[in-house]
Phi, psi and omega in degrees: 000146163252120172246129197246112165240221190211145189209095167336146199280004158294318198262043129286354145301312214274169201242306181226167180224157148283029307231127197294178156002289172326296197272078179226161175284135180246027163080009186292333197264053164354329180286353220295151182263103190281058191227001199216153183208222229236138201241107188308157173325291177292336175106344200314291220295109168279336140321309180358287161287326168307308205307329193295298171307334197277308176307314166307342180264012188265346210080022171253189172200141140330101186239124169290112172225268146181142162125311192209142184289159163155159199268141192309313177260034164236024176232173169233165169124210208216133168226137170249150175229103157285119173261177192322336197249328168306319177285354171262321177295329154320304174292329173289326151303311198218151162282337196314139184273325189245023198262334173286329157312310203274009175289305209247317199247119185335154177045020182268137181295158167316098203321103176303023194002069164204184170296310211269155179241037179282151185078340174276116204229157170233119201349072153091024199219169178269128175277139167294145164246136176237157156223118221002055183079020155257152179302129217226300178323149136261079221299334194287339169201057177349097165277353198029060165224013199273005161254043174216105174205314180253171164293115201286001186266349147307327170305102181265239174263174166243134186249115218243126183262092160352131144080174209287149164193161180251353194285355182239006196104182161336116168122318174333035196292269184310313171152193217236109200228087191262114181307064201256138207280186177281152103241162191315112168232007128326062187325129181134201171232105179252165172231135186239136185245177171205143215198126158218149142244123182232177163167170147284027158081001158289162187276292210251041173242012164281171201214099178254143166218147166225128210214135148263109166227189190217118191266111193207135187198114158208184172028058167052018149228144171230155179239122185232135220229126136234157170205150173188149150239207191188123177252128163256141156256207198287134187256163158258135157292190188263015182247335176097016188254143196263172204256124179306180191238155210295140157305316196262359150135166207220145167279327174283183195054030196192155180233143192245134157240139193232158138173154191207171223197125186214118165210138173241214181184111133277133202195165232014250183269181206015021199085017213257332168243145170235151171249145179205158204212138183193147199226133183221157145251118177245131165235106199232113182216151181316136173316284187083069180241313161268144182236151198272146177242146189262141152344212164189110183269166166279183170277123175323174193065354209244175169290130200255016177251041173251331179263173183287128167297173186277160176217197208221113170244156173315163203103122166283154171309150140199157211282128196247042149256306189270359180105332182318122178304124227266292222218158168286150163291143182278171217208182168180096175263124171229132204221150170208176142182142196252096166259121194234158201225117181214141161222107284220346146196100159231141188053015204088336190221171197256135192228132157215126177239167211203113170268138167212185174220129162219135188246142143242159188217094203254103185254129172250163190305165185259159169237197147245022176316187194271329176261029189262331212297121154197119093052283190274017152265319152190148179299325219252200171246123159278153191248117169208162178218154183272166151214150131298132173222117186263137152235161227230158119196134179227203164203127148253139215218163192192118174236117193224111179266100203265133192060060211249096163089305197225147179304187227338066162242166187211107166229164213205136184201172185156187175210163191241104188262142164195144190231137147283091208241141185220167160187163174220112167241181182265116208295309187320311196252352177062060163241116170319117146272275178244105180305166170331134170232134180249123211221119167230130168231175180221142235200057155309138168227203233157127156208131185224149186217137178220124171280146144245088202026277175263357186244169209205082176247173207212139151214142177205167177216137193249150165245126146271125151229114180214123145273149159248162217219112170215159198237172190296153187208165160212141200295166183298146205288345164289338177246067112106010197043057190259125182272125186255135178286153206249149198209187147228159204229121214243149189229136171209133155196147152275128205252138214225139125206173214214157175186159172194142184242162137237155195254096202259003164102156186036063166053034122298157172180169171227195166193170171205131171221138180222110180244168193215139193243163198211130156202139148329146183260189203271074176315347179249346174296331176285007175254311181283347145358319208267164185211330207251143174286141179094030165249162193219181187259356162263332163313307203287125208261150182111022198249000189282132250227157201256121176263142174261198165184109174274123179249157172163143185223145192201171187206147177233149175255177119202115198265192148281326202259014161142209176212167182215139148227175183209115165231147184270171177183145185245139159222119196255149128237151174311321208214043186284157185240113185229150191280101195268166154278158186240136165256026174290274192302344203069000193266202197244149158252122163311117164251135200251088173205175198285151179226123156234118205269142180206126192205167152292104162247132167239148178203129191231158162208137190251146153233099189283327177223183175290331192265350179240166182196091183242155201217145166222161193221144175209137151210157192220106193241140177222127198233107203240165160217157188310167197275332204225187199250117211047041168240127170259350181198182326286168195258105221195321161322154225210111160284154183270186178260040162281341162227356173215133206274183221226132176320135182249171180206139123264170179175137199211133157319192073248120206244104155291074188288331151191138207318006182231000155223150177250146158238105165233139175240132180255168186210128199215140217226155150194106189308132176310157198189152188211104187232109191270002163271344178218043168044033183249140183206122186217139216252166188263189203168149180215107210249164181257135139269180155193136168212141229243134171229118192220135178250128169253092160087186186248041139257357187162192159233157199225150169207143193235103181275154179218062158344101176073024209286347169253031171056052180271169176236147179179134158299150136314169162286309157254066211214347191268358172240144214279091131277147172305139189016080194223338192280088191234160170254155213277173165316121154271186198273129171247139176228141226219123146233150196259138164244109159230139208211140176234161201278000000 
């Protein structure tokens, strides 16, 4: 089940919501694993999971975010919560990290069924990705490769925060999409094992995993254990043709290793303080077995679902006079860990902090483009590939006083440390691409909320103070080798936001909220850029950080027999940043011009009997921009779909046949769009899915996925516009069964 409710783009602070009646688990998913449970954002809450059981058995569910407890209905703004039985239900189609967004939460754009999530936009912005709150994104230099860093069978749910906020730091433009992990909640010890197979039905398109964990909790500790791997082949389209691979690393060809590893100690009177320590490893890295073959695209302005697509032949690159193998496989290593601390009463109030590390390592496939080329390395053609490498460490801290002078006031403060070192070279020849950029910030904030009988207003204000600190450098020999002077580049803003719920009786209410969000634009493509000499890094114009500003007004139902909500929303900068093609490299350039975005969500869910259950999601995004570049008006240019996705619809069955098997069948519709001010026109589609859930008994549960269940051919969406090795046609049907049995 999804549950959509509305959360101001402030309480992305807040730690749990309570969910009325209505949103409660109903016991449908015969898979569900009972040794593992619900994780605070930071990991803080030491309750978290008691409150969780607790609340179910009231008809409630727990929504886990981080900092602070409050009730769903007394905040405004807009959270999608995928719960536990949605993410099993993802997996029994896909593996895809980002395929359950794009199933289930209004305005998230279309999955690329790859590493890269260029083009996956949250209504219409680049989103923050967290894993249990820490930032996993690099906003200083954006690879869109950062939303495949765990094994999704880690996951117990996600929790997706609507519009620009400032409430996790830096990136959060489009909203907010936190990743939260399993832990141990069970007395006792249990083991859970997991087995999938999937294919097309090809030789070389299978796809297998085996995966374990282990769950253990007494005398105030628990411990939650997982590890799995996963071999992918080669995929198809619905023509039987295989799908080329991706510029920016491709999920197929390739094999992933996870494990993670939590444990936490409740301790002093009632449980009231915890320590908790968590460790993850990710590793996924290209196969190399296939090498990409280019297409036949139509002519631009035509229909771009007409031509062949790129496709994938056996073979590794290799070079063909000497034979040599071109390039290492490209990879995407992720690694964190975290010690968080919460004490749930000191002084009156509740405090938590939560210290981390996080390294990513991000390799991308290799080319021989025009800007990989110099002469004074080799005469011939080079072959090279970049990676990005980030490293992380912060500290967040959270102090919440609940009935602060008077009953219903709430204040809530803290402050946020964090350093960021991020760069990209070219691994083969070991060459500075975007040098180190080092981003350190101190991040205060303030937050307050006061009930008044049905009504409920919230305020709050975030400090940016963030330097970047980057040192001389000299760009690469296609941009003229020019030596740049290393400068700081210094960010301060003050962030604001506002929200009021009224509450209207027999389950109505409305809201309005208004926040304001902060992110770095993608600082290092205009630093490896510069070509003209006598430039410095306080110089290079296009470096100045995007401030947002979210308006949004919405209204909601919740009944017994289901719910509705709808709400609009504007979101502007002054000084926004989007992504163009260079049509030289094929790669991307930055643009700095004003954007204003404006959409629509609607999402329901009906239940006519207790065994049925339906649910729909529509959204509708419109995104314009300036004509040029240091033009402020008028804004009026139409963004594609490099930043705005083509209107979506879902809808999904769910059938309870008997307690112990489920059925559902989904539907994911993305409407054709035609937009002739920026020569883009890309045609729609509409794909089925279906998954089988059986539990037999005490060997196990069996679940059966379908993918893609009539086997249409269709473009991406976003493959209908001319990117470098990009023209792919979407999965043809896949059939996927999972065994899973706990101890």
């Amino acid at each position: 089940m999804i549950y959509h409710t509305r959360l101001t783009l402030a309480a992305a602070l807040l730690s749990s919501v309570a969910l009325p009646a209505f949103a409660q688990t109903s016991g449908s998913d015969p898979a569900a694993p009972q040794a593992a449970g619900m994780a605070t954002a930071d990991g803080g809450q030491s309750n978290a999971a008691d409150r969780q059981d607790d609340a179910e058995s009231r008809g409630e569910i727990i929504v886990t975010g981080s900092r602070s407890p409050k009730s769903v209905d007394k905040i405004a703004g807009a959270v999608t919560v995928i719960t536990p039985a949605e993410v099993r239900r993802s997996l029994a189609i896909t593996e895809d990290a980002t395929a359950v967004l794009a199933r289930t939460v209004p305005g998230y754009s279309e999955s690329n069924q790859t590493m890269n999530t260029l083009g996956e936009t949250f209504r219409g912005r680049t989103a923050l990705y967290l894993f249990d709150g820490i930032p996993q994104s690099t906003p200083l230099r954006d690879g869109s490769r950062n939303a495949t860093f765990t094994d999704m069978a880690t996951i117990e749910r996600i929790e997706v925060i609507g519009g620009a906020s400032a409430a996790e730091g830096v990136g959060a433009a489009g909203g907010i999409i936190n990743y939260i992990s399993k832990r141990a909640t069970e007395p006792g010890t249990h083991f859970g094992v997991t087995a999938r197979f999937g294919t097309q039905f090809r030789d070389d398109s299978s796809q297998w995993k085996i995966g374990a964990t282990i769950a253990h909790k007494s005398d105030g500790i628990d411990i939650f254990a997982a590890g799995s791997f996963l071999s992918r082949g080669i995929t198809y389209d619905a023509n039987g043709r295989r799908i080329g691979l991706s510029a920016s690393s491709s999920l197929a060809d390739s094999k992933q290793y996870d494990a993670f590893l939590k444990i936490g100690h409740d301790f002093g009177d009632n449980g009231s303080q915890r320590i908790e320590a968590e460790a993850s490893f990710f590793y996924l890295k290209a196969n190399g077995n296939y090498h990409y073959v280019a297409g036949v695209r139509p002519p631009l302005g035509t229909d771009q679902t007409t031509g062949i697509p790129d496709t994938a032949e056996p073979g590794p690159p290799t070079d063909p006079v000497t034979g040599q193998l071109l390039f290492k496989p490209d990879f995407n290593r992720f690694q964190q860990y975290a010690l968080n601390y919460t004490n749930t009463d000191l002084l009156g109030g509740s405090v938590v902090l939560t210290g981390y590390y996080a390294k990513q390592e991000m390799r991308f496939p290799g080319d021989n483009g025009v800007d990989k080329q110099d002469p004074r390395i080799s005469t011939g053609v080079i072959f090279d590939q970049s990676e990005i490498l980030s490293k992380k460490y912060g500290l967040r801290t959270s102090d919440t006083y609940k009935d602060f002078l008077t009953k219903g006031f709430e204040l809530r403060f803290g402050i946020d440390l964090v350093h960021d070192q991020t760069q990209q070279y070219l691994a083969v020849t070991n060459r500075v691409w975007v040098p180190p950029m080092n981003y350190t910030g101190i991040e205060p904030y303030a937050q307050l909320s006061y009930d008044i009988g049905p009504v409920t207003l919230s305020g709050g204000w975030r400090h940016e103070d963030g330097r970047v600190k980057i040192a001389d450098y000299t760009t690469t020999y296609y941009r003229k080798s020019v030596f740049v002077k290393g400068g700081t580049l210094k960010y301060n803003s003050d962030l604001f936001n506002a929200g009021i719920i009224g509450r209207l009786g027999s389950g109505f209410s409305a809201f309005a909220t208004y926040s304001e969000g902060f992110s770095l634009p993608n600082v290092g493509i205009p630093l490896r850029n510069v070509s003209t000499p006598g430039n410095s890094v306080n110089s290079i114009i296009g470096l100045q950080a995007v401030v947002f500003k979210n308006k949004e007004v919405g209204f909601n139902w919740r009944g017994r027999v289901g719910n509705f909500g709808i709400s609009y929303y504007q979101s502007k900068s002054a000084d926004g940043s989007t992504y163009a093609v260079d049509p030289v490299t094929k790669d991307y350039i930055l643009n700095r011009r004003p954007i204003h975005i404006f959409g629509f969500d609607v999402n329901g869910e009906l239940r006519p009997t207790n065994d049925l259950r339906l649910n729909v999601v529509y959204s509708h995004v419109i995104g314009k921009t300036s004509a040029a570049n240091g033009v402020s008006s008028p804004v009026e240019t139409p963004l594609g779909v490099l930043n705005i996705a083509p209107d979506k619809l879902t809808a999904t069955a769910t059938w309870q046949i008997v307690p112990t098997a489920s059925l559902s069948l989904g539907s994911t519709s993305y409407f054709s769009r035609r937009l002739p001010a920026i020569n883009e026109y890309t045609k729609g589609y509409t794909l089925f899915d279906l998954t089988a859930n059986v539990k037999a008994g005490d060997v196990g549960t069996f679940s059966l996925g379908v993918e893609n269940l009539f086997n249409r051919f269709y473009f991406l969406s976003s493959s209908q516009i001319d990117i470098y090795q990009n023209y792919f046609a979407g999965r043809g049907r896949t059939m996927s069964l999972t065994f899973h049995r706990d101890f």
